[in-house]
C-alpha positions as CSV (number, residue, x, y, z in Angstrom):
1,X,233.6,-203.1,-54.3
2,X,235.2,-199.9,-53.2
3,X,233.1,-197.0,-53.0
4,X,234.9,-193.5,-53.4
5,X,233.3,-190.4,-51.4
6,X,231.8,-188.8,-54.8
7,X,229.9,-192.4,-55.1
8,X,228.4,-192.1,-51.7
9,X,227.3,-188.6,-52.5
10,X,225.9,-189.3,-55.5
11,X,224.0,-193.0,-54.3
12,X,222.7,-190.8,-51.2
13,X,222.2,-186.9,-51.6
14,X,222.9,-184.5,-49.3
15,X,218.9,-182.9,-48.6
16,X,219.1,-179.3,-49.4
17,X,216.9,-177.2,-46.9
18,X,213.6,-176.5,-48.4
19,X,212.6,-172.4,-48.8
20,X,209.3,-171.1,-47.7
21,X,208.2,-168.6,-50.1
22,X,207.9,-165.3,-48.5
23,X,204.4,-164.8,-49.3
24,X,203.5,-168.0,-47.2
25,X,204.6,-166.1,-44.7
26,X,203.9,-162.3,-45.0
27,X,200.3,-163.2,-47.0
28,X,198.4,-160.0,-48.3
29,X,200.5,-157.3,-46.3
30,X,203.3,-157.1,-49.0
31,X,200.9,-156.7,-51.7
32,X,198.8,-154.8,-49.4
33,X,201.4,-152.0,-48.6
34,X,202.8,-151.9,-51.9
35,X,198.9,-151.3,-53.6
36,X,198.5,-148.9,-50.7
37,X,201.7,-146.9,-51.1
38,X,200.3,-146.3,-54.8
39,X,197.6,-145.5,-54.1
40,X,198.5,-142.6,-51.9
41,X,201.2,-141.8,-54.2
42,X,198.3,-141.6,-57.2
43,X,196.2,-139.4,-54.9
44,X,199.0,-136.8,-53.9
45,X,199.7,-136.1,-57.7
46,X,196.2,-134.7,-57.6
47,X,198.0,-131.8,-55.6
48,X,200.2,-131.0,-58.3
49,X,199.0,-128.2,-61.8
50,X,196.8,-130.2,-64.6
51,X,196.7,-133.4,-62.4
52,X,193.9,-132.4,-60.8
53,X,191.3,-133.4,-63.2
54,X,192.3,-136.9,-63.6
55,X,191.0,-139.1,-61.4
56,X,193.9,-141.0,-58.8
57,X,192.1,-144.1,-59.9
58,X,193.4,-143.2,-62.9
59,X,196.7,-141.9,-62.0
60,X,197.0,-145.3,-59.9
61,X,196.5,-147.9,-62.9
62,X,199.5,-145.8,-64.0
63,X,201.9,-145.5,-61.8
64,X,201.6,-149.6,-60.8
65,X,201.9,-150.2,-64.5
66,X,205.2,-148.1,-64.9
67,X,206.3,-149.7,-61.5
68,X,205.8,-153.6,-63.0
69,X,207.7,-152.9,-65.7
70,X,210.4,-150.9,-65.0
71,X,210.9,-151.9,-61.7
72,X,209.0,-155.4,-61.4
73,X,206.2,-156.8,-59.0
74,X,207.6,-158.5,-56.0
75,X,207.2,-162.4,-55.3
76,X,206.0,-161.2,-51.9
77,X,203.5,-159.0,-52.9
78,X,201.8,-161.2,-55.6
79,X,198.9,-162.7,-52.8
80,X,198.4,-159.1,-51.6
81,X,198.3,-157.8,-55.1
82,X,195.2,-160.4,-56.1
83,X,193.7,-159.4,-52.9
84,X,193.5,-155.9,-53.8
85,X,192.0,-156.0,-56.9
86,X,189.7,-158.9,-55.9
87,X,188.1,-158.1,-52.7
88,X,188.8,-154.9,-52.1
89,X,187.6,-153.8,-54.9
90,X,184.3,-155.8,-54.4
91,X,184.1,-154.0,-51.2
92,X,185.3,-150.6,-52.8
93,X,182.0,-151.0,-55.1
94,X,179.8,-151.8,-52.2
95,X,180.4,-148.4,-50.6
96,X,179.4,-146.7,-53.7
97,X,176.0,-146.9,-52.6
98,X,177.0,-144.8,-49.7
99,X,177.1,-141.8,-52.3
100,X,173.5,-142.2,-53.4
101,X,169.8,-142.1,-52.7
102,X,167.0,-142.0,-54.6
103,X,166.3,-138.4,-54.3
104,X,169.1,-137.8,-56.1
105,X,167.7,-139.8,-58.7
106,X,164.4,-137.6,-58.3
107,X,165.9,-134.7,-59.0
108,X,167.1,-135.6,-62.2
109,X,163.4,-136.1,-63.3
110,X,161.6,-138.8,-65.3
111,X,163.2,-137.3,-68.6
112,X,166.9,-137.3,-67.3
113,X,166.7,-140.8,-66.6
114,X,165.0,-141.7,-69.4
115,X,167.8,-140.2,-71.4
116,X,170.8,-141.8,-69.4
117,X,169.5,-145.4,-69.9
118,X,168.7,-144.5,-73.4
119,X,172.1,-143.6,-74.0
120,X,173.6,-146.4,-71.9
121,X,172.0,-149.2,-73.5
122,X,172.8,-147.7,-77.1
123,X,176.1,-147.1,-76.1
124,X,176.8,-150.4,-74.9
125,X,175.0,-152.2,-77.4
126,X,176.8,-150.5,-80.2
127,X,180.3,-150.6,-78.4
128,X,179.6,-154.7,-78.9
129,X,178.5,-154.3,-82.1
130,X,181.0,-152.5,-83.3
131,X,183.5,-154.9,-81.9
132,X,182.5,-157.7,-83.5
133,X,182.6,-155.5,-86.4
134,X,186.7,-155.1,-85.7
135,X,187.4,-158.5,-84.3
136,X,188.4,-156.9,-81.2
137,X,187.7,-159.9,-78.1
138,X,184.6,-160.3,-77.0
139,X,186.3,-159.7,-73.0
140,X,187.5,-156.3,-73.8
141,X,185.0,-155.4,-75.7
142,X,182.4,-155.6,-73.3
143,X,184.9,-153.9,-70.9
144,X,185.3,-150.6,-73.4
145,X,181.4,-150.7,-73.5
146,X,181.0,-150.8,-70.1
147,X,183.6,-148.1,-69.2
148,X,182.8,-146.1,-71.8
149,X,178.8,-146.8,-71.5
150,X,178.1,-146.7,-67.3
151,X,181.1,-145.0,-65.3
152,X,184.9,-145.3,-66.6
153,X,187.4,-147.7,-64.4
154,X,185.1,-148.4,-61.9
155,X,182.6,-150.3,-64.7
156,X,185.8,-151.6,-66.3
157,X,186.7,-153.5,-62.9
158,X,183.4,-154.1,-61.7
159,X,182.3,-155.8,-65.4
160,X,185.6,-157.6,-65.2
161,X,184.4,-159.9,-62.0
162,X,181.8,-161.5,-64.6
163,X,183.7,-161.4,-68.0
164,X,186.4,-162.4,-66.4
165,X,189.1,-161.4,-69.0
166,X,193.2,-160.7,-68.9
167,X,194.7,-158.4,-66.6
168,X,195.9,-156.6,-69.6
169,X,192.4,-156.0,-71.1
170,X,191.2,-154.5,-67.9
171,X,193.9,-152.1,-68.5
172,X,193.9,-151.3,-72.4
173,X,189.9,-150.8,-71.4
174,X,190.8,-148.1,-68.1
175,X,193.5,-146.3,-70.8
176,X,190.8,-145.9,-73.2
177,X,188.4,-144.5,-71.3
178,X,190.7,-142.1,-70.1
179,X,191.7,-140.6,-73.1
180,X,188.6,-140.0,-74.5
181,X,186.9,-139.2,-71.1
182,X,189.9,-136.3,-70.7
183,X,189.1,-135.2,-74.0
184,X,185.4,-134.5,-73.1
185,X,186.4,-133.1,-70.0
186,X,188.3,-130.3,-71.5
187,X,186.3,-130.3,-74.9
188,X,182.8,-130.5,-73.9
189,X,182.7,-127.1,-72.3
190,X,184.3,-125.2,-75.4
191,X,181.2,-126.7,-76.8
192,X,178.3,-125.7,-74.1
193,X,178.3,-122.0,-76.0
194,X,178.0,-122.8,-79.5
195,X,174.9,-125.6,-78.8
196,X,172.8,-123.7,-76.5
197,X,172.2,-125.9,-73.7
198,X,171.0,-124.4,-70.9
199,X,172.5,-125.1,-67.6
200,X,170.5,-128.2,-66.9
201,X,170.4,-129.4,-70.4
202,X,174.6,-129.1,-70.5
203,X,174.9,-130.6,-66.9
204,X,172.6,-133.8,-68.1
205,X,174.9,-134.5,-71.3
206,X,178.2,-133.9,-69.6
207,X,176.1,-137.0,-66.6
208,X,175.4,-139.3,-69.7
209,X,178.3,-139.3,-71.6
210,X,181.4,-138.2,-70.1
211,X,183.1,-141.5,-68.7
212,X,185.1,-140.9,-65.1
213,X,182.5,-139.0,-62.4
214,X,185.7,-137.0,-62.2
215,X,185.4,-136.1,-65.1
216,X,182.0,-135.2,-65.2
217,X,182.7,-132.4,-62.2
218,X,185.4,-131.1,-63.7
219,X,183.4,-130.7,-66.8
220,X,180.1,-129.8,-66.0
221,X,181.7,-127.1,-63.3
222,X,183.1,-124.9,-65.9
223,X,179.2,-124.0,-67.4
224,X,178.6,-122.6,-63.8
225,X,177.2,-124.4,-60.2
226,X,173.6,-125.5,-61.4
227,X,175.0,-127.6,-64.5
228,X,178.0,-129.2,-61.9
229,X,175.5,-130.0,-59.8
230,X,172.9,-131.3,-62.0
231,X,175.9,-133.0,-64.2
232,X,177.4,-134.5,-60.6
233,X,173.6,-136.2,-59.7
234,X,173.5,-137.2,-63.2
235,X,176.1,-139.0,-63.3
236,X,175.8,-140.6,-60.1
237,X,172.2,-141.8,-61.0
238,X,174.4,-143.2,-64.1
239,X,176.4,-144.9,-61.8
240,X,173.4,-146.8,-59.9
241,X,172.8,-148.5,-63.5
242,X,176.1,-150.7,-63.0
243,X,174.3,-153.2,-60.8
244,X,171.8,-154.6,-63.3
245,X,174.6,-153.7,-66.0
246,X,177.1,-156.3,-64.3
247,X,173.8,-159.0,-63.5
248,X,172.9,-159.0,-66.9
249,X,176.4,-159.8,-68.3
250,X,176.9,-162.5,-65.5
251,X,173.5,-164.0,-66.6
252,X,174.9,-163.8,-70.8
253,X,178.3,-165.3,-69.8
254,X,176.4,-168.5,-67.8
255,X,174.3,-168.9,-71.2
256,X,176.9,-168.8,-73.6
257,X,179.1,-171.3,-71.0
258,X,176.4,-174.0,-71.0
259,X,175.9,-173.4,-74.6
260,X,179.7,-174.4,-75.4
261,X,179.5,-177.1,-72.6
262,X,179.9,-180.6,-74.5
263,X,180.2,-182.6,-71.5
264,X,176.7,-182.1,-69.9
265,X,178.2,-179.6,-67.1
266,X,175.7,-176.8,-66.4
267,X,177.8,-173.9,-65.0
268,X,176.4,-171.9,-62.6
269,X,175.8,-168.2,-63.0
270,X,179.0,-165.8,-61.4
271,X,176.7,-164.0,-58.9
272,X,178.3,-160.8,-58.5
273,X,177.5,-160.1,-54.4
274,X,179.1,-156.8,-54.2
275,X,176.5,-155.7,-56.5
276,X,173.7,-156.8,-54.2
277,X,175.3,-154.8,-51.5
278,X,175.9,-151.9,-53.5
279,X,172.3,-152.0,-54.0
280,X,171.8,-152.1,-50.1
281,X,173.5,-149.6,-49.4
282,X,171.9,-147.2,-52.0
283,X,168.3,-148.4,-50.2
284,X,170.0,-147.8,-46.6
285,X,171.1,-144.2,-47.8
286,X,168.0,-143.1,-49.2
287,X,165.9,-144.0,-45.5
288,X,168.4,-143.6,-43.3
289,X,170.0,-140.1,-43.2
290,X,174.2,-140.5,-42.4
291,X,175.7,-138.0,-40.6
292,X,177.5,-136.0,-42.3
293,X,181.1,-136.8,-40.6
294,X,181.2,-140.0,-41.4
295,X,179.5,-139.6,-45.1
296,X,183.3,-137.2,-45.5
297,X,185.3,-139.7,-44.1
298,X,183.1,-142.5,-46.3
299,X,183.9,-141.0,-50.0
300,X,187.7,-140.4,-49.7
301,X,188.2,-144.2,-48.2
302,X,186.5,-145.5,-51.3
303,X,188.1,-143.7,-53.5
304,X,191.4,-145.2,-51.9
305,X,190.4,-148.4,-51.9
306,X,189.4,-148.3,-55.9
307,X,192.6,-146.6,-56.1
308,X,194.5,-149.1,-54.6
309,X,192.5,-151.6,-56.8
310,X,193.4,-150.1,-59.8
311,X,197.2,-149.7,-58.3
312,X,196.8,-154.0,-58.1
313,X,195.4,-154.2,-61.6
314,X,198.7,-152.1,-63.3
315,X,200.6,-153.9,-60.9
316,X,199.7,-157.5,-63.0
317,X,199.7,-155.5,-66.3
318,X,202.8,-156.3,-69.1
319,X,203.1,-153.8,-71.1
320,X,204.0,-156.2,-74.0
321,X,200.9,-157.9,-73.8
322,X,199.1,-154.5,-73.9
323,X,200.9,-153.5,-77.3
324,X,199.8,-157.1,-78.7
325,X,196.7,-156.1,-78.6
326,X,197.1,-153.7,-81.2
327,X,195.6,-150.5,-82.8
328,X,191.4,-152.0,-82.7
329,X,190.3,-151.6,-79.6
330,X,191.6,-148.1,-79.5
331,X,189.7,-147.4,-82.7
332,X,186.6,-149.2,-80.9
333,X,187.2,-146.7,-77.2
334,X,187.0,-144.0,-79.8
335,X,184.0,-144.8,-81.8
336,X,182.6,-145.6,-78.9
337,X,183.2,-141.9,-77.5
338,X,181.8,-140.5,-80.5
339,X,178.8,-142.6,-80.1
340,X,177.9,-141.5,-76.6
341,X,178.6,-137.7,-77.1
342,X,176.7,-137.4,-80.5
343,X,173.5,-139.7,-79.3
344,X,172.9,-138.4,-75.4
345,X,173.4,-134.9,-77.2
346,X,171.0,-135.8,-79.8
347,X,168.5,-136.6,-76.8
348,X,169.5,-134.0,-74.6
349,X,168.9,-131.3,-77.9
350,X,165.1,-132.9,-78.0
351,X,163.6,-133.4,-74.9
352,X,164.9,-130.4,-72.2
């Protein structure tokens, strides 16, 4: 039998050299860079007139969501990309507790704090309610009530290590809160007049219901100093409510797991460890006073580092899948920010 050349190639292929992916190679720096880049990016448009008030958290979900989808996310940066908005973001949280103490929670008094967990734990349990109600997913609902409940896109990606849901809930959730939260930034103090709050009693409801802490300075700033700086440690003491926030949810989504489990699997509870260091770090801060260097240097590189989360988070976000989840959960953000201004106001009006 005569065998032509084309029937030698084709009993016995020629082996093609095999590719290594480029992220094998490079690992997280690609992503890394490409989150960090953002980041700074979100940060410097701070600088610029009527950015200022937005948080570069904010700005940073943004700009890497515009950048996936105009430009696209690069096959090298994919492994940084999940580490940014994975453990970097874990530690991000943890040095949260670098920014408060539980002096600050002192000073907002027994009736301040009763009024901020009030209004959290209505808040959040109506945000669910209300989206059952709308048939809005169960995953972005609880990330719209914890944004809009506890402390805007930091709750949204904190609450998303336990619930777990899409990349492009996380971001329909961080867009919500930012509307709304911008409009009580610029509406609340157009307001402070016309209600009569005193400076204390404006500066506690801008802390219990405006959503970024951004937010929350810019607003409560513009009544005068003493309701900034009241609002500023009311909010943060808001803030410290995140870990048992995020611990309860992780406990819920175990139950409902081994409530679904057929098979006689009993999952085991997502146990969120940043939390637990947050929490450390709030105890070390309140007995151990940090100089005050390296407290200045501490709250810009956290800021960074949830920016460059939130850079990772729009950097995994399609905007296609965001429009698919149509016109509800919008309704839900909003209903939700009508909830929280009305009720901690409600509070605020009877008990200062």
């Amino acid at each position: 039998m005569i065998m032509t050349a084309r029937t030698v190639v084709s009993h016995f292929p020629i082996p093609q050299p095999v590719s290594h992916p480029v992220p094998h190679r490079l690992g997280v720096w690609p992503g890394m860079i490409l989150a960090a880049a953002i980041a700074g990016f979100g940060m410097a448009l701070r600088e610029l007139p009527g950015l200022g008030h937005f948080s570069p958290m904010i700005l940073a979900i943004l700009i890497g969501i515009g950048f996936h989808n105009l430009v696209g996310t690069p096959a090298a940066a994919r492994a940084g990309v999940v580490f940014s908005m994975r453990t970097l973001l874990r530690f991000a949280i943890v040095l949260l507790g670098l920014q408060l103490t539980a002096a600050q929670v002192a000073e907002v008094g027994a009736t301040g704090v009763a009024v901020i967990v009030a209004t959290l734990g209505a808040t959040f349990l109506f945000t669910t309610w209300l989206g059952r109600r709308l048939g809005v997913d169960r995953g972005l609902t609880e990330l719209i009530a914890a944004g809009t409940s506890i402390c805007g896109a930091s709750a949204v990606v904190a609450t998303n290590t336990v619930t777990r849901a899409p990349d492009e809930d996380v971001a329909y959730a961080v867009a919500c809160v930012t509307v709304f939260g911008s409009i009580a930034m610029f509406g609340y103090p157009l307001l402070a007049g016309p209600l009569g709050l005193g400076s204390q009693g404006y500066g506690l409801w801008a802390g219990a219901s405006i959503h970024e802490i951004a937010q929350v300075v810019a607003a409560a700033f513009q009544n005068g100093a003493a309701s900034g700086e009241f609002g500023t440690v009311a909010k943060l003491t808001r803030v410290m409510l995140l870990a048992p926030v995020v611990m309860t949810l992780g406990f819920l989504a175990t139950r409902r797991a081994r409530r679904r489990g057929a098979d006689g699997v009993q999952p085991k509870m997502p146990m969120p460890w940043f939390v637990l260091g947050f929490v450390a770090l709030v105890a070390v801060n309140s007995v151990i006073t940090i100089p005050e260097g390296i407290r200045q240097g501490i709250v810009p590189a956290t800021t960074f580092l949830l920016s460059m989360a939130l850079a990772a988070m729009g950097l995994e976000t399609d905007i296609a899948k965001l429009r698919a989840k149509g016109v509800r959960p919008l309704i839900l953000g909003f209903c939700a920010f009508l909830f929280i201004a009305g009720f901690s106001l409600l509070l605020v009006m009877t008990t200062m």
